[in-house]
C-alpha positions in Angstrom: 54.1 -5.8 20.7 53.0 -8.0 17.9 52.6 -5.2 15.4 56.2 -3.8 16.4 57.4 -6.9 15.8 55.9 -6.8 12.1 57.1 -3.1 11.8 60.7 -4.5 12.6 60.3 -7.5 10.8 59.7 -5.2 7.6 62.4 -3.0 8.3 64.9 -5.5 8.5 63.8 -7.0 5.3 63.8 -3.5 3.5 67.0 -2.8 4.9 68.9 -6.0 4.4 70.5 -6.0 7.9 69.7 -7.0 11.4 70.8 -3.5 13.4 70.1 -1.0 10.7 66.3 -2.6 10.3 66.2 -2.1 13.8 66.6 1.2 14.4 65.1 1.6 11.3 61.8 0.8 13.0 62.1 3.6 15.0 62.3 5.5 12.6 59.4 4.2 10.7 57.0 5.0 13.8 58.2 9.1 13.7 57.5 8.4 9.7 54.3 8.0 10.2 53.7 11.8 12.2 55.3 12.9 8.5 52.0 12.0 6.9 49.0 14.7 7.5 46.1 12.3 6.9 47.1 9.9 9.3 48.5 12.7 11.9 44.3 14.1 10.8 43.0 10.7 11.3 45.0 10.1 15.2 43.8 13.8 16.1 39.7 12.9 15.0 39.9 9.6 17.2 40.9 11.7 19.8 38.5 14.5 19.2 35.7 11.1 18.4 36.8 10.2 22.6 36.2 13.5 23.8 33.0 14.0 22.2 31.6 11.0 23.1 32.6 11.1 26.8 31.2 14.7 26.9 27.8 13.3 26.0 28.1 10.4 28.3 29.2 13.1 31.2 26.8 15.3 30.4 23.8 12.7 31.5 23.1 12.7 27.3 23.1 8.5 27.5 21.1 8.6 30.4 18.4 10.4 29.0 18.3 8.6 25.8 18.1 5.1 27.7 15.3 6.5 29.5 13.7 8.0 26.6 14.1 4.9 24.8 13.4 1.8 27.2 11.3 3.9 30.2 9.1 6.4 28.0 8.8 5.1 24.8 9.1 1.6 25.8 10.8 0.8 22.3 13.9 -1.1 24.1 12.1 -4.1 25.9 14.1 -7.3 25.1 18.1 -8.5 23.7 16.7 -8.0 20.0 15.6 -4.5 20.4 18.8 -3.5 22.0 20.7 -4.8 19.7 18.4 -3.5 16.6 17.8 0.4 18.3 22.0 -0.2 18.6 22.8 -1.0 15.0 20.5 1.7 13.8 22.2 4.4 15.7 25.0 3.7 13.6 23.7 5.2 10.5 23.4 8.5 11.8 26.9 8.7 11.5 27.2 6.8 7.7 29.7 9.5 6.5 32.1 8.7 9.0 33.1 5.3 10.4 35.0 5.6 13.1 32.5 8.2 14.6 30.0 5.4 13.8 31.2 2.4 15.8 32.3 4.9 18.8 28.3 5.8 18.7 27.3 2.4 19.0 29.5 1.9 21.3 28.2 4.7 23.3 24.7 3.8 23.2 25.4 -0.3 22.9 27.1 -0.2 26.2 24.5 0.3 28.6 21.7 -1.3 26.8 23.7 -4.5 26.0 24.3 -4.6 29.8 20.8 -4.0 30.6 19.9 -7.3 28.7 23.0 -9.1 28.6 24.5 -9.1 25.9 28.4 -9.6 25.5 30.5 -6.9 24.9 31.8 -9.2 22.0 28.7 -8.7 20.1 28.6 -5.3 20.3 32.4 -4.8 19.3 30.7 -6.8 16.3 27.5 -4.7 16.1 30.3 -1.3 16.1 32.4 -3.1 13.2 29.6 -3.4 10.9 28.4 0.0 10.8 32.1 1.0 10.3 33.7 0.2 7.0 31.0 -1.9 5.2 28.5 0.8 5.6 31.0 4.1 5.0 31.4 1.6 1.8 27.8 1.3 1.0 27.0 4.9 1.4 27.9 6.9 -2.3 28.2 10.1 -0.6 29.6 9.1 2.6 34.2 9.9 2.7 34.7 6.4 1.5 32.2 6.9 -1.3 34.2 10.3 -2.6 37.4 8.9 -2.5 36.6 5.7 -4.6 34.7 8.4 -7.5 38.0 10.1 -7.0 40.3 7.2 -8.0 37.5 6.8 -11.2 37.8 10.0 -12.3 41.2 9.4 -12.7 40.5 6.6 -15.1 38.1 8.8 -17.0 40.5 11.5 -17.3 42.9 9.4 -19.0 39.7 7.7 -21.4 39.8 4.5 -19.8 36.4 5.0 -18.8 33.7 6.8 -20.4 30.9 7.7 -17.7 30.8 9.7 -15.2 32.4 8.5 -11.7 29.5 8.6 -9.8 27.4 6.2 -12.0 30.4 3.4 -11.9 30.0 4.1 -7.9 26.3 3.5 -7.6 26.2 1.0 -10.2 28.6 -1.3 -8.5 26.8 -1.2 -5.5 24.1 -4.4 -6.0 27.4 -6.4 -6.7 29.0 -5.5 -3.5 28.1 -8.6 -1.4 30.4 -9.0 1.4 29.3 -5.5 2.4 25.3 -5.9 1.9 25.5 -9.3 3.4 27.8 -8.1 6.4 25.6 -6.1 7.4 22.7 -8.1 6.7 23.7 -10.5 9.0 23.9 -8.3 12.1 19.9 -8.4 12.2 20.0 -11.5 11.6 21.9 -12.5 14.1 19.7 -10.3 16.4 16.3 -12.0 15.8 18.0 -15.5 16.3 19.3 -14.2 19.7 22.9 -15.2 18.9 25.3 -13.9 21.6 29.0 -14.1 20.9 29.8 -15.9 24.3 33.2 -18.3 24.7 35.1 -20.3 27.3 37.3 -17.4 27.3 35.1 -14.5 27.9 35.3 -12.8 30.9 32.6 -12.4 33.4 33.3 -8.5 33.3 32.0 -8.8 29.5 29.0 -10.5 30.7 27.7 -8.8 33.4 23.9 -8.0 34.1 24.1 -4.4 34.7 20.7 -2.8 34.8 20.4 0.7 34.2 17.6 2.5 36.6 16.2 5.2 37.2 14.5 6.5 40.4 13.4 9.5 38.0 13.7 11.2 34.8 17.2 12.3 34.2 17.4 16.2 34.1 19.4 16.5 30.9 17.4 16.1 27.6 18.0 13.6 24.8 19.6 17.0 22.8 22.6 16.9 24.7 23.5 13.4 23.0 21.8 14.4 19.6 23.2 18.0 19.8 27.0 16.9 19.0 26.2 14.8 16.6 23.9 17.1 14.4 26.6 20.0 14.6 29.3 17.2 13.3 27.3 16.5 10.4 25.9 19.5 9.6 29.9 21.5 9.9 30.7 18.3 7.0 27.8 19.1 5.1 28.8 22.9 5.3 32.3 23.1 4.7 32.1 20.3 1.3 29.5 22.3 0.2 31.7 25.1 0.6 35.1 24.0 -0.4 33.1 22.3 -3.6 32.0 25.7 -4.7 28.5 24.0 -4.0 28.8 20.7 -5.3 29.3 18.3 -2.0 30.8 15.6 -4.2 33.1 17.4 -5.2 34.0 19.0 -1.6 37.0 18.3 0.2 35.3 15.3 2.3 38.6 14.7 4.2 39.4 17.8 5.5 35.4 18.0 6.4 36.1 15.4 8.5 38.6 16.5 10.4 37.5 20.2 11.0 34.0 18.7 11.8 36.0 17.5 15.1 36.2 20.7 16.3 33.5 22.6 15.2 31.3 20.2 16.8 33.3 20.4 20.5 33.5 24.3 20.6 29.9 24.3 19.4 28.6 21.8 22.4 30.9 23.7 24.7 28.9 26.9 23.9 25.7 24.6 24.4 26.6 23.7 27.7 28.4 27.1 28.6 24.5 28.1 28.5 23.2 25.4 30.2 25.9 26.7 33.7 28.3 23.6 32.8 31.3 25.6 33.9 34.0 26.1 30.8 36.7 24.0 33.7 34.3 21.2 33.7 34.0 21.0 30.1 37.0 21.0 29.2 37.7 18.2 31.8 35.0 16.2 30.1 37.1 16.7 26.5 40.5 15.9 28.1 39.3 13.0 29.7 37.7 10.8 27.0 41.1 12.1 24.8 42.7 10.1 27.8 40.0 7.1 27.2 41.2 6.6 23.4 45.1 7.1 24.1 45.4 3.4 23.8 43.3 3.1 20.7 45.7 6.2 19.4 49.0 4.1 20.3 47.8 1.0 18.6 46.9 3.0 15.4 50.0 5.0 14.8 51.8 1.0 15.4 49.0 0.1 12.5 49.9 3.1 10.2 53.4 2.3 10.3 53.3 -1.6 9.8 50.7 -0.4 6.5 53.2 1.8 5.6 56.5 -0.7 5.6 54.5 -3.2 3.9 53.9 -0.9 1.6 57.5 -0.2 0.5 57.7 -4.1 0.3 55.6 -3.6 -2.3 53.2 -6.2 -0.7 49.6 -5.4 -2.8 51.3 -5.3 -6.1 53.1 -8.1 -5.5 49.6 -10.0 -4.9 48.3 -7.9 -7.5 50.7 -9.3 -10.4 48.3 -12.9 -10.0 45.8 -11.3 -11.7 47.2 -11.4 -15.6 45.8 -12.0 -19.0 46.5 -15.8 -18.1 43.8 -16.0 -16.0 40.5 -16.8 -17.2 38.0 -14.6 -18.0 35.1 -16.4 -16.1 37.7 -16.3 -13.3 38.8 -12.6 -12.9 36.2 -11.5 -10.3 36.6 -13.8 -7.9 40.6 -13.9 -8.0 40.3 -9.9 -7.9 38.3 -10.9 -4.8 41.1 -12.8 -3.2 43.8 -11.0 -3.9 41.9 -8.1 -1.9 41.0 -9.8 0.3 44.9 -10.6 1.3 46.1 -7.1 0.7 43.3 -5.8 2.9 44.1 -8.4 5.8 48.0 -7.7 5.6 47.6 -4.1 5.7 44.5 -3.6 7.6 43.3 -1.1 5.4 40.5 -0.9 3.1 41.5 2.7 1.6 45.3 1.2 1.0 43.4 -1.5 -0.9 41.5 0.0 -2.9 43.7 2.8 -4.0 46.5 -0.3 -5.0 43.7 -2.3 -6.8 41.7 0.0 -8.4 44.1 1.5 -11.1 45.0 -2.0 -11.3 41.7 -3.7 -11.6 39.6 -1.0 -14.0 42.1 -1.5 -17.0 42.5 -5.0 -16.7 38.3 -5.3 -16.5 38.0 -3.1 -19.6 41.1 -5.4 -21.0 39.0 -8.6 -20.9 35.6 -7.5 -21.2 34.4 -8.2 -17.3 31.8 -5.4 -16.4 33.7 -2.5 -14.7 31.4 -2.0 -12.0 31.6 -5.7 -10.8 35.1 -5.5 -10.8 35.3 -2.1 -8.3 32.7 -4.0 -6.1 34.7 -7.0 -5.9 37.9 -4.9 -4.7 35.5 -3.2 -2.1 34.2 -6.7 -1.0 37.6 -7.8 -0.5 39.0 -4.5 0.8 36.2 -4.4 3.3 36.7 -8.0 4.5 40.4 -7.1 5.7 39.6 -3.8 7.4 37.0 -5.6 9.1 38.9 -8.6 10.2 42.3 -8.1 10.2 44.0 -7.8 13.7 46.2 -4.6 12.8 43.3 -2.7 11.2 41.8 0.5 13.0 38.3 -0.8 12.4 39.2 -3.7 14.7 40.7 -1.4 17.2 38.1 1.1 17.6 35.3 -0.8 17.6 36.7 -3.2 20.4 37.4 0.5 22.1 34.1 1.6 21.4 33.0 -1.6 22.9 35.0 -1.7 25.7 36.0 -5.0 24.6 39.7 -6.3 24.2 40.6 -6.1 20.8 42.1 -9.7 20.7 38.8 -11.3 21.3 36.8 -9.3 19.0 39.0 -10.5 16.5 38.6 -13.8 17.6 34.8 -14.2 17.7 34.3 -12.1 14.9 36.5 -14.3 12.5 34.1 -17.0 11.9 31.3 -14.9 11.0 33.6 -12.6 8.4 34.9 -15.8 7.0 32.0 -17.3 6.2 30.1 -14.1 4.7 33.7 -14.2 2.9 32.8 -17.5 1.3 29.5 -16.4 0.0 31.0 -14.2 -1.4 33.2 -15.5 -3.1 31.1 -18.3 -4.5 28.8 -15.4 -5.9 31.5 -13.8 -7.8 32.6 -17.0 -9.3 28.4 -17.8 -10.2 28.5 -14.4 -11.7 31.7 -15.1 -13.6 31.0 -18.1 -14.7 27.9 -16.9 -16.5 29.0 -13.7 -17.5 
C-alpha cells in the first residue's frame, strides 16, 4: 500500500491533476510489463522460488544439514551457522538474488537449530546480495558497470580499458568491503538482531534431527546450483564469441533459470521422482515468491515514475564545478546514496551517476576510479536499505522474515557503515 501510494503520488505530480494521476497509476503498473528486463527479472524470482523449493522438497537441505552439523561436525555453535551461512552465499556471486534465496535456504534451518533470529539472517541474505554482485568484476553487476565505461572510452573520455577502471576502483569501494566485513563480525561477537517487536515465531528453537541419514545426497542441493552457473558460464561464453566479458550476462541469467529446472527435472526423472511431482515442487515455490513478485512489480513502477520526475539528476545537479575539489567524493557519495534510497535501485543509480560522475572527475582532477567506487558505495547503500528495493524484499523472503522489520533492524547497522564511509571519502579527499 505504501509503495502505491508513492506510485500515485508520482503520477499525480507528473500529471498535474488529481483524477488523471490516478488512473494514471494504473497505468504505470501495466508500464512496467512493457519493459523486458524487469518482465526477465519477475520471471527469474519466480524461477529462483521453484528451484529452491525443489531442493528443499527433494530432502537436498536435509542432507546438507546432516552432512554439515552430524557428519562433519563443522556446524556446532550460533557462529558456525551463521559463518557456513554467509559462505554459501558466494557460490552464487554472479547473481544476487539467487544468492540471498540460497542463504535463505540453508540459513533457515541452521539459524533455528541455534537460535538465531530470522532478522539476522534476512541481514546475513542482504549482504551477499548487492554488495558482493558489486565486489565481484565478473559477476552481472560487474559487466554492466564496464559497459557504462566503455561508453566513456568510446567517446575519449577515458583512455584504458573498462575492465582496469572496474578492478581498480575496487580497494576504494568501502561501504561494500566493510558491509560485508561486518557480517563476520557481527558473528564472532554473537550479535543477534532481537527487539521488543520480534515475534516469538522469529525466535523459535527448532532443532533439526535426524533418527538416520537422509536418503537423498548433498548433490540434489548442489546439483541445481552447478547447472545454473555453469548454463551462465556457457551461454556468455557463447554469445561473447568466447570472451565471457563480453557475453550477454543478462540474458545468461535469465535463460540459466530454466536450463537449470529442466536439467534437475531430468536428474530427478532418473532418480523415480515422478515428472507430476516435479512439476508440483516448481509450481509450488513459484506460489512461495508471488508475494515477493507483487511487491517488486509495485517497486519497478515507483523506480520508474521517479524516474520521469527526473529525481537522480535533480540530486545529481549538486555536484557542480562550485563544489570543492577535496569535496567531490564524498558529496558524489551522498548524492548516491539518496538516489539509491529513493529508488531502491543500485543499477538505476549507477547508470544516472556514472555518465555523470566520470566527466566531472576527469573535469577536476579527482582519480576516476574513486569516483565509480564512491557511486557504488552509495548506490549499494540504497539497494540495501531502502524499504522499496528488491534486495530488501527478497532477502526478508528468503528469510522468511517480514520485510518491514528487516528494514528496521537492518537500518542502524547500514547507517553506520554509511558513516564510515563517508568520513573515508572525505579523509581521502581531503588529502588527495
Amino acid at each position: 500500500m505504501a509503495i502505491f501510494a508513492g506510485i500515485m503520488t508520482g503520477s499525480i505530480l507528473l500529471s498535474q491533476n488529481v483524477l488523471l494521476g490516478m488512473a494514471k497509476s494504473f497505468n504505470a503498473v501495466a508500464d512496467t510489463f512493457q519493459s523486458s528486463s524487469s518482465v526477465k527479472s519477475l520471471i527469474f524470482i519466480l524461477m529462483i522460488g521453484a528451484i529452491i523449493n525443489v531442493m528443499k522438497q527433494s530432502g537436498g537441505i536435509d542432507a546438507l544439514i546432516y552432512h554439515l552439523a552430524y557428519k562433519r561436525n563443522i556446524v556446532k555453535s550460533k557462529v558456525s551457522a551463521q559463518l557456513i551461512t554467509f559462505a554459501f552465499g558466494f557460490l552464487m556471486c554472479l547473481e544476487g538474488i539467487g544468492s540471498m534465496m540460497l542463504v535463505g535456504l540453508v540459513g533457515r534451518p541452521l539459524f533455528n537449530q541455534y537460535d538465531i533470529s530470522r532478522e539476522k539472517l534476512a541481514f546475513v541474505a542482504n549482504c551477499t546480495g548487492a554488495p558482493l554482485a558489486w565486489l565481484m568484476p565478473f559477476s552481472g553487476a560487474g559487466i554492466f558497470l564496464a559497459s557504462l565505461i566503455a561508453a566513456q572510452v568510446e567517446n575519449g573520455t577515458l583512455a584504458e580499458q573498462p575492465m582496469n577502471y572496474v578492478f581498480a576502483a575496487l580497494p576504494y569501494q568501502i561501504y561494500t568491503i566493510a558491509i560485508l566485513a561486518l557480517v563476520p563480525l557481527l558473528a564472532l561477537k554473537m550479535h543477534d538482531f532481537v527487539t521488543e517487536n520480534t515475534s516469538e515465531a522469529n525466535h523459535v528453537n527448532v532443532v533439526h534431527s535426524f533418527d538416520s541419514q537422509p536418503q537423498t545426497g548433498v548433490f540434489a542441493i548442489l546439483l541445481p546450483i552447478v547447472i545454473l552457473l555453469a548454463s551462465i558460464l556457457a551461454i556468455t561464453y557463447t554469445t561473447g564469441d568466447g570472451d565471457i566479458l563480453a557475453g550477454d550476462i543478462s540474458s545468461a541469467i535469465y535463460w540459466s533459470g530454466f536450463i537449470s529446472l529442466i536439467g534437475s527435472g531430468i536428474y530427478f526423472r532418473v532418480c523415480q521422482i515422478k515428472i507430476n511431482q516435479y512439476v508440483e515442487w516448481c509450481v509450488q515455490g513459484m506460489k512461495n515468491m508471488l508475494p515477493a513478485v507483487i511487491i517488486l512489480t509495485l517497486a519497478f513502477s515507483l523506480s520508474g515514475i521517479t524516474g520521469q520526475l527526473g529525481t537522480g539528476k535533480y540530486l545529481a545537479s549538486f555536484v557542480s564545478s562550485e563544489v570543492p575539489v577535496w569535496l567531490v567524493p564524498a558529496s558524489i557519495f551522498i548524492i548516491c546514496v539518496l538516489i539509491s534510497f529513493s529508488t531502491g535501485s543500485s543499477g538505476a543509480t549507477v547508470s544516472i551517476m556514472t555518465p555523470i560522475i566520470i566527466p566531472l572527475a576527469v573535469g577536476v582532477g579527482v582519480s576516476v576510479p574513486l569516483a565509480i567506487a564512491t557511486v557504488i558505495s552509495g548506490a549499494v547503500f540504497g539497494d540495501q536499505s531502502s524499504p522499496i528495493s528488491d534486495s530488501v524484499i527478497v532477502a526478508s523472503t528468503a528469510a522468511d522474515c517480514p520485510p518491514e522489520k528487516h528494514f528496521a533492524t537492518q537500518l542502524p547497522y547500514t547507517l553506520a557503515v554509511a558513516l564510515l564511509s563517508l568520513a573515508f571519502y572525505l579523509v581521502i579527499g581531503f588529502n588527495a
